[in-house]
Gaussian input, Z-matrix of N, CA and C with variables (Angstrom, degrees):
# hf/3-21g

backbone

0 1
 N
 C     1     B1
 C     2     B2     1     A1
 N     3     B3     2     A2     1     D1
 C     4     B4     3     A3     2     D2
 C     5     B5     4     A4     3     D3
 N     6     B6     5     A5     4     D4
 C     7     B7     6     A6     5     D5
 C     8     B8     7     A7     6     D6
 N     9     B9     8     A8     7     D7
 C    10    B10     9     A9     8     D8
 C    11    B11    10    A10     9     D9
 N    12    B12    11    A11    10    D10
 C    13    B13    12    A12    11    D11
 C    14    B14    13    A13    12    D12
 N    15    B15    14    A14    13    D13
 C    16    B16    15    A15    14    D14
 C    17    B17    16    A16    15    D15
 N    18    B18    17    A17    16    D16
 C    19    B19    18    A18    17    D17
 C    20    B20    19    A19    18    D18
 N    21    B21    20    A20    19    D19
 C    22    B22    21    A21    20    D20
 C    23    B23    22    A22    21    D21
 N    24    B24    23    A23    22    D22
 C    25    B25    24    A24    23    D23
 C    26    B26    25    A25    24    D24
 N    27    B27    26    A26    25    D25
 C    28    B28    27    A27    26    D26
 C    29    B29    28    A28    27    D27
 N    30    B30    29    A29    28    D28
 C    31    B31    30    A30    29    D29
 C    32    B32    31    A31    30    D30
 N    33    B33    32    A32    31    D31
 C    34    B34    33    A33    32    D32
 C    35    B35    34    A34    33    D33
 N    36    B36    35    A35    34    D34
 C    37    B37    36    A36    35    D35
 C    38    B38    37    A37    36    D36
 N    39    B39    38    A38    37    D37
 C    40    B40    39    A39    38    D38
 C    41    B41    40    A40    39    D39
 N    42    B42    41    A41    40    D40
 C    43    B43    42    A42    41    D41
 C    44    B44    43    A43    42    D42
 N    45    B45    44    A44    43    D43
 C    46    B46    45    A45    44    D44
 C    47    B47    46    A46    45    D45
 N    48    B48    47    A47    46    D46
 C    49    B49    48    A48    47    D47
 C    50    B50    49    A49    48    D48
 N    51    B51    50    A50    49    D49
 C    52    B52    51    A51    50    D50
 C    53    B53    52    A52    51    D51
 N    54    B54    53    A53    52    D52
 C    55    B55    54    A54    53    D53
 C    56    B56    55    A55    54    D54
 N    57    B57    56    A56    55    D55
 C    58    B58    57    A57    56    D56
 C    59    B59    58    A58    57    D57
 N    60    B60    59    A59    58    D58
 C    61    B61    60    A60    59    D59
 C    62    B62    61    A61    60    D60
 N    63    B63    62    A62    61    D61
 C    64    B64    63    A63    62    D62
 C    65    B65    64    A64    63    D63
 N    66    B66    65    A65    64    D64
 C    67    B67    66    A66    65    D65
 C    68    B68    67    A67    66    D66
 N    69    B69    68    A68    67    D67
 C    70    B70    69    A69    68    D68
 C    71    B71    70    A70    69    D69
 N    72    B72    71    A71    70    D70
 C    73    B73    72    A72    71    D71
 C    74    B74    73    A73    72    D72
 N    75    B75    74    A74    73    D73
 C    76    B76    75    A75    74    D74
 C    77    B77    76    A76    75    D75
 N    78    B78    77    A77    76    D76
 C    79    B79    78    A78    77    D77
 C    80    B80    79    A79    78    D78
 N    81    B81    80    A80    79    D79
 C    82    B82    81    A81    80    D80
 C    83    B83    82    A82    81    D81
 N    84    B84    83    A83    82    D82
 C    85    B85    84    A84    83    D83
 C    86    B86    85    A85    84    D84
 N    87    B87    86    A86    85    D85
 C    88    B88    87    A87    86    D86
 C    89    B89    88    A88    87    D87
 N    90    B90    89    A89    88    D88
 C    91    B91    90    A90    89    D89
 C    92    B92    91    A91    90    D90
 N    93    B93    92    A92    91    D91
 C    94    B94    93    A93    92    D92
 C    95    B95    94    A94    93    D93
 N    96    B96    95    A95    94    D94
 C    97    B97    96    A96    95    D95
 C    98    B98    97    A97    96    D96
 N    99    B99    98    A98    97    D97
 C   100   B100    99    A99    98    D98
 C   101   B101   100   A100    99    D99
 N   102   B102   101   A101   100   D100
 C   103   B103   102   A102   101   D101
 C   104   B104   103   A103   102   D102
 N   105   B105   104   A104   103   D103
 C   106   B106   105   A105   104   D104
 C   107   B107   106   A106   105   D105
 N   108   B108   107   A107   106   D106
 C   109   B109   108   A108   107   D107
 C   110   B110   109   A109   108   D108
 N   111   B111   110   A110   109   D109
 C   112   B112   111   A111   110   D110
 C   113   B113   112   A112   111   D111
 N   114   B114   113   A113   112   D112
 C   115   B115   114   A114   113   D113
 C   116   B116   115   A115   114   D114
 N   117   B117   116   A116   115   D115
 C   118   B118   117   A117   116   D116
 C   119   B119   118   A118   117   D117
 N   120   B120   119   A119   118   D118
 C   121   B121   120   A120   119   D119
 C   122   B122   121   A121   120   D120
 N   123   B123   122   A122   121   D121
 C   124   B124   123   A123   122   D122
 C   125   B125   124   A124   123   D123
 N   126   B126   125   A125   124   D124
 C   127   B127   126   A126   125   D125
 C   128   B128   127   A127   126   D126
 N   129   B129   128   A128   127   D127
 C   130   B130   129   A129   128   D128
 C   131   B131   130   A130   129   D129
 N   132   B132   131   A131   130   D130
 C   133   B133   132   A132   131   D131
 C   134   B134   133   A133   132   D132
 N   135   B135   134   A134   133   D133
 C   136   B136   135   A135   134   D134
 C   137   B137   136   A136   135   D135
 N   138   B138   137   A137   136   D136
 C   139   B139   138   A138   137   D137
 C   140   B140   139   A139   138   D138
 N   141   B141   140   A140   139   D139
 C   142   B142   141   A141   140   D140
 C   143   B143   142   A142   141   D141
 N   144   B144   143   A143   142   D142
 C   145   B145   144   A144   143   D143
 C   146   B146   145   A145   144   D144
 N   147   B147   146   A146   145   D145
 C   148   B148   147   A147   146   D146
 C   149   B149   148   A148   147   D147
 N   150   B150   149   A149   148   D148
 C   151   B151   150   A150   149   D149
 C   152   B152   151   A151   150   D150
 N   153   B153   152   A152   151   D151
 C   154   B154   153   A153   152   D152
 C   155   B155   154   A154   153   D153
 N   156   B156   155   A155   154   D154
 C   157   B157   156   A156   155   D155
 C   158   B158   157   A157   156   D156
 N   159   B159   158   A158   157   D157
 C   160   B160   159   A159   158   D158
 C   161   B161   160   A160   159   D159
 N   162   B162   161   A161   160   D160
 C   163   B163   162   A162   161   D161
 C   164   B164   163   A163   162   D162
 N   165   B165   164   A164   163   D163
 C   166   B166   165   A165   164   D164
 C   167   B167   166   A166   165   D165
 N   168   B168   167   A167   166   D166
 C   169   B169   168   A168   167   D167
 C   170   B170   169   A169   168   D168
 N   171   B171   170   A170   169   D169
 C   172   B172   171   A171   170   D170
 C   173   B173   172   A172   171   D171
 N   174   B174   173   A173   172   D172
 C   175   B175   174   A174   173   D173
 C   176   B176   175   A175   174   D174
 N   177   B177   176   A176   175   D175
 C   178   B178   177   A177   176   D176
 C   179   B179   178   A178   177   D177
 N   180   B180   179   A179   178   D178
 C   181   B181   180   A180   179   D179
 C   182   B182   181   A181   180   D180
 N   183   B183   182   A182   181   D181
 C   184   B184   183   A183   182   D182
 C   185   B185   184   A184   183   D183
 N   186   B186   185   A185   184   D184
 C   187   B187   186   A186   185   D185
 C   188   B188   187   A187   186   D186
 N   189   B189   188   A188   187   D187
 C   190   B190   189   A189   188   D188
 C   191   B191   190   A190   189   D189
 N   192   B192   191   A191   190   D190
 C   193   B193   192   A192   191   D191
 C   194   B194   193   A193   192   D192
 N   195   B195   194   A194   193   D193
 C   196   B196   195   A195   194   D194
 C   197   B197   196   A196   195   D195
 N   198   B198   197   A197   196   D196
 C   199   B199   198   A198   197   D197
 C   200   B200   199   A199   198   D198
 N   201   B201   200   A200   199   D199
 C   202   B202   201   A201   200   D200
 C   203   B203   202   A202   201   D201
 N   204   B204   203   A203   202   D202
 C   205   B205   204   A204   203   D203
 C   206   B206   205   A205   204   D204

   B1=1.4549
   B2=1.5339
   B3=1.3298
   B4=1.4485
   B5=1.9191
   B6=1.6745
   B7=1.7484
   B8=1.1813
   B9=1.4236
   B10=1.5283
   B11=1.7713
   B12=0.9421
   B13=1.9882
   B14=1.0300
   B15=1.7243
   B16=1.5483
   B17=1.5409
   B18=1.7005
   B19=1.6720
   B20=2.0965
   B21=1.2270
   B22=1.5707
   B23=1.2761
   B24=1.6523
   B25=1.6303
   B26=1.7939
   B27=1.1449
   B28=1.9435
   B29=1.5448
   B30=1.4232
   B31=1.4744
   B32=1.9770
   B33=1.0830
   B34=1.7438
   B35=1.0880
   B36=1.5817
   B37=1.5144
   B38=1.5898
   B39=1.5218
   B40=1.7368
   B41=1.8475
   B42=1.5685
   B43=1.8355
   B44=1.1473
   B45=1.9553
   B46=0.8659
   B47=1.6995
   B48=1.0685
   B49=2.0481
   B50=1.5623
   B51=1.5858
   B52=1.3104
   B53=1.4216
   B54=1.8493
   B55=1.2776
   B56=1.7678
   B57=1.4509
   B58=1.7158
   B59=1.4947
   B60=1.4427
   B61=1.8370
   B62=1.9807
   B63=0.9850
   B64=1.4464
   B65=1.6301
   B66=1.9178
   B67=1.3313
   B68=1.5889
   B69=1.2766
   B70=1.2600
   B71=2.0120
   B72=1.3417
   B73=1.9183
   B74=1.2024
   B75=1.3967
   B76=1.8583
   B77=1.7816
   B78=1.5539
   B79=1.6077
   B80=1.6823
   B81=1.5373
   B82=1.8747
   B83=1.4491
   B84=1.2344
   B85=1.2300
   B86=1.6484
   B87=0.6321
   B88=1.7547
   B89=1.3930
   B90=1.4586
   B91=1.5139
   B92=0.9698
   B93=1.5832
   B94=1.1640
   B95=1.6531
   B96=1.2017
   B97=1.3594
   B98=1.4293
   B99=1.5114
   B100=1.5317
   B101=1.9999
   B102=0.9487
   B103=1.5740
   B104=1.4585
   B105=1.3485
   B106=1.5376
   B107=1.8938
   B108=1.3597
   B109=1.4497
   B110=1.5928
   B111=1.3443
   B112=1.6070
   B113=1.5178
   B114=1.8851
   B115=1.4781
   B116=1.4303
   B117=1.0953
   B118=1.3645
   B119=1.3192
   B120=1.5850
   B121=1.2337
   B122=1.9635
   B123=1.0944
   B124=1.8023
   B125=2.2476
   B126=1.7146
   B127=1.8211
   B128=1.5317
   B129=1.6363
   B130=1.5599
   B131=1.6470
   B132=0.8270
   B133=1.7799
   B134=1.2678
   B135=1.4024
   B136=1.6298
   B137=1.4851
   B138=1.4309
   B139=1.6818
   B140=1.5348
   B141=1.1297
   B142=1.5150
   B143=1.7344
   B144=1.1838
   B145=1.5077
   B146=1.9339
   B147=1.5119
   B148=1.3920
   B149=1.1694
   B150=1.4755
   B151=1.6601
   B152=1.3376
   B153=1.5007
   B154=1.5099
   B155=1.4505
   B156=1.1865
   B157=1.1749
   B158=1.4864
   B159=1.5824
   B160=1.2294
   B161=1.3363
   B162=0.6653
   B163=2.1346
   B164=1.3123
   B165=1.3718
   B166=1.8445
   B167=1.6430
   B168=1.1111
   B169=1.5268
   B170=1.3645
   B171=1.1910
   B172=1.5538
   B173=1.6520
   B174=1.3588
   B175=1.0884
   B176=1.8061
   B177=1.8111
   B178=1.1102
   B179=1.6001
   B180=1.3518
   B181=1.7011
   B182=1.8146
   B183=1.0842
   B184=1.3309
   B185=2.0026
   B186=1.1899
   B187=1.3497
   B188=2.1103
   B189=0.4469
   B190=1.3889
   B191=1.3095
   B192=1.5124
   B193=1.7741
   B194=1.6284
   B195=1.5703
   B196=1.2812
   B197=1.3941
   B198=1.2520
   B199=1.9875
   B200=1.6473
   B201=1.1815
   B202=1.8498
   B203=1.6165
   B204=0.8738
   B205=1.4165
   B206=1.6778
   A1=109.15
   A2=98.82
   A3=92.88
   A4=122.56
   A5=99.28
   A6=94.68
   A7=95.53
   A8=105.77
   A9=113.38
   A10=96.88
   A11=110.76
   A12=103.44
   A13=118.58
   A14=116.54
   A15=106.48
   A16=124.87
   A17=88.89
   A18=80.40
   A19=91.02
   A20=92.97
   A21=104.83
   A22=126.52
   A23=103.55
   A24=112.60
   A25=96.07
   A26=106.83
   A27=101.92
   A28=104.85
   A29=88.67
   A30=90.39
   A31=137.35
   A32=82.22
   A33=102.43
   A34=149.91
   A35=98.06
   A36=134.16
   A37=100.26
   A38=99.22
   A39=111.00
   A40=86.39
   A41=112.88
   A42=115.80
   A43=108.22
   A44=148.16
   A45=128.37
   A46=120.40
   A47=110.16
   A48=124.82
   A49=81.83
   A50=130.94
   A51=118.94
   A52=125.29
   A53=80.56
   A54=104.65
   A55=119.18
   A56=103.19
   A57=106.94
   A58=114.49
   A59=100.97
   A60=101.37
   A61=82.39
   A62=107.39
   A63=90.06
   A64=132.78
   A65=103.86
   A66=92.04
   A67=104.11
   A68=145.68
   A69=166.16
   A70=108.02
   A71=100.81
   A72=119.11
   A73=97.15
   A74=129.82
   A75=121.41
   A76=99.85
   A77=111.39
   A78=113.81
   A79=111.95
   A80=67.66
   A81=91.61
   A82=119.05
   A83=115.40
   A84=134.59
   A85=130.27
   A86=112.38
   A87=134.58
   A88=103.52
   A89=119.74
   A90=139.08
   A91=95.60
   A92=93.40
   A93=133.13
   A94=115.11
   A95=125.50
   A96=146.67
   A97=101.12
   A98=102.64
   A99=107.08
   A100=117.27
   A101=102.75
   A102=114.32
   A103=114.35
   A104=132.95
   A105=111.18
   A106=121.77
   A107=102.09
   A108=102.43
   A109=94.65
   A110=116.12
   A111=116.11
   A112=112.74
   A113=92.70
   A114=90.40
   A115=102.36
   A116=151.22
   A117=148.32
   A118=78.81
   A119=140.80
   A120=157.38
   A121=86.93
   A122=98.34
   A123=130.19
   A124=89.62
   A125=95.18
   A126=102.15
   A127=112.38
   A128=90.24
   A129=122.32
   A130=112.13
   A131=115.01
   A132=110.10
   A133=116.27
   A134=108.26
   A135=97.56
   A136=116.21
   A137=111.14
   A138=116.52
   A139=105.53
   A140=123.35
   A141=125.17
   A142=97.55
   A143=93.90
   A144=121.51
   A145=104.75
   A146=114.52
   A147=105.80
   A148=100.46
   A149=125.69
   A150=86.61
   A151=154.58
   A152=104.29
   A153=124.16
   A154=88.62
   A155=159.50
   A156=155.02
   A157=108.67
   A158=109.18
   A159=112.70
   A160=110.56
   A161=103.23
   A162=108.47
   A163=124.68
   A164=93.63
   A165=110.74
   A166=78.38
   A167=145.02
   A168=140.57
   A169=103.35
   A170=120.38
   A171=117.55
   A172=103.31
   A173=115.39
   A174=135.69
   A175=113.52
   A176=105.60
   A177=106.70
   A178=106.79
   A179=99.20
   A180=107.98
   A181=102.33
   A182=133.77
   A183=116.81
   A184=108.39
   A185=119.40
   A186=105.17
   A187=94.50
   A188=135.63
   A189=127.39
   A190=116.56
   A191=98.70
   A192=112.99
   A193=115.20
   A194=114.25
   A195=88.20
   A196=138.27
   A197=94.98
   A198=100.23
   A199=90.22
   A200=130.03
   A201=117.32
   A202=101.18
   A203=144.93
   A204=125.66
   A205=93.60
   D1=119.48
   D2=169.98
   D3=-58.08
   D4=176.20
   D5=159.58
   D6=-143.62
   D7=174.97
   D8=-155.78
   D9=-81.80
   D10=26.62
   D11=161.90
   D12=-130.98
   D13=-6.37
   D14=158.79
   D15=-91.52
   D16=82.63
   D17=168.11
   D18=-143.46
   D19=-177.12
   D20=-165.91
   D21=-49.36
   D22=-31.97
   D23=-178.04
   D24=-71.91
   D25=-32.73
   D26=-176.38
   D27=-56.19
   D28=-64.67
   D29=-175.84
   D30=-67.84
   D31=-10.42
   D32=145.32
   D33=-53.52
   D34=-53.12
   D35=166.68
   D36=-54.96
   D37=-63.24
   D38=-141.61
   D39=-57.93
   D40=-60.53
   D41=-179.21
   D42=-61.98
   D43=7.85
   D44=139.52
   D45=-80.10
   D46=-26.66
   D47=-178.43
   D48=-64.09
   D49=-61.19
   D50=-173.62
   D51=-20.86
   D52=-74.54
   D53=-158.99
   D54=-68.06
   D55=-19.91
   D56=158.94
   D57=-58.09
   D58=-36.89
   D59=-149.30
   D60=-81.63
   D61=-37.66
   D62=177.10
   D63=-68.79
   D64=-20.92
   D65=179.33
   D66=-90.93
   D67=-18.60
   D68=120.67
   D69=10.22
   D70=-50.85
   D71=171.58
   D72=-85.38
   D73=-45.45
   D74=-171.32
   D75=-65.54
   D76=-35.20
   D77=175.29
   D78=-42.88
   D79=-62.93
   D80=179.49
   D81=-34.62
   D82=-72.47
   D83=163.95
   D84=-41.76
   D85=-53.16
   D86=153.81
   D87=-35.22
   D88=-57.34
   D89=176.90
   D90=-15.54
   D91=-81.82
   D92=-133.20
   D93=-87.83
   D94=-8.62
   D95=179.06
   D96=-84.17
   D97=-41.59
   D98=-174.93
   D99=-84.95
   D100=-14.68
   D101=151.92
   D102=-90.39
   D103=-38.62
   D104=158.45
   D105=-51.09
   D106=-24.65
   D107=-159.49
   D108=-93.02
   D109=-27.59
   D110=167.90
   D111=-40.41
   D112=-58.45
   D113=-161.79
   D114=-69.92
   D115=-42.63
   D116=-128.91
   D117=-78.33
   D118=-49.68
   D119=-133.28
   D120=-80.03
   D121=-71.26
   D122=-166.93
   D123=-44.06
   D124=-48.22
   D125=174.03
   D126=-33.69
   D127=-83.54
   D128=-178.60
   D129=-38.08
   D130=-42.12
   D131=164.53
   D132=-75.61
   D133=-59.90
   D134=171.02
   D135=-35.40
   D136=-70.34
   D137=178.55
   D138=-36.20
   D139=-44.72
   D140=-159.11
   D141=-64.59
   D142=-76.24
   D143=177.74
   D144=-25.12
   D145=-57.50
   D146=171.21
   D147=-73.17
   D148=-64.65
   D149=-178.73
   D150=-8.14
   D151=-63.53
   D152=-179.14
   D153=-78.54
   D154=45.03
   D155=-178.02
   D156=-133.77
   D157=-47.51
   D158=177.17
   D159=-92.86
   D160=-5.97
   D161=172.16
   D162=-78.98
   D163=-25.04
   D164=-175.21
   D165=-96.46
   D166=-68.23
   D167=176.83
   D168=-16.44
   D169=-62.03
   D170=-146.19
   D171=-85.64
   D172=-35.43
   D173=174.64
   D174=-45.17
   D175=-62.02
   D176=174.64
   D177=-56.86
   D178=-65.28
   D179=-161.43
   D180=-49.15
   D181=-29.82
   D182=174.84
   D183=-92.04
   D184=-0.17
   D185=156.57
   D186=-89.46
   D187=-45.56
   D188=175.01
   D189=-26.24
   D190=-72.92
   D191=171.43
   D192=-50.86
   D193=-49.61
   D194=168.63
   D195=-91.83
   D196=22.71
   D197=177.22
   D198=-102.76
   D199=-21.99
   D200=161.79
   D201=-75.29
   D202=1.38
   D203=-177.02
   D204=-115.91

């Protein structure tokens, strides 16, 4: 026996409510990939940045040391 909500317009509805709520999480997600990929980005300079920081450090400080020796 049917009931009065199984008919086509329901089930229309219900795989359109789906299909929002799913592109709605792909939004989400997307977001959120794109703030992981910031930071990794925001990392990689930082790292760089000390890098070249301590390189120019070591660089000076051992012409230092050897202009005292």
């Amino acid at each position: 026996m049917a009931t009065p909500y199984d008919n086509d317009d329901t089930r229309l509805w219900s795989v359109e409510r789906r299909v929002t709520k799913m592109e709605l999480t792909m939004d989400s997600i997307d977001s959120r990939l794109d703030r992981v990929e910031e930071s990794v980005r925001d990392l990689r300079n930082s790292i760089w940045n000390w890098t070249l920081f301590f390189g120019v450090l070591i660089i000076v400080s051992n012409g230092i040391i050897g202009a005292m020796l």
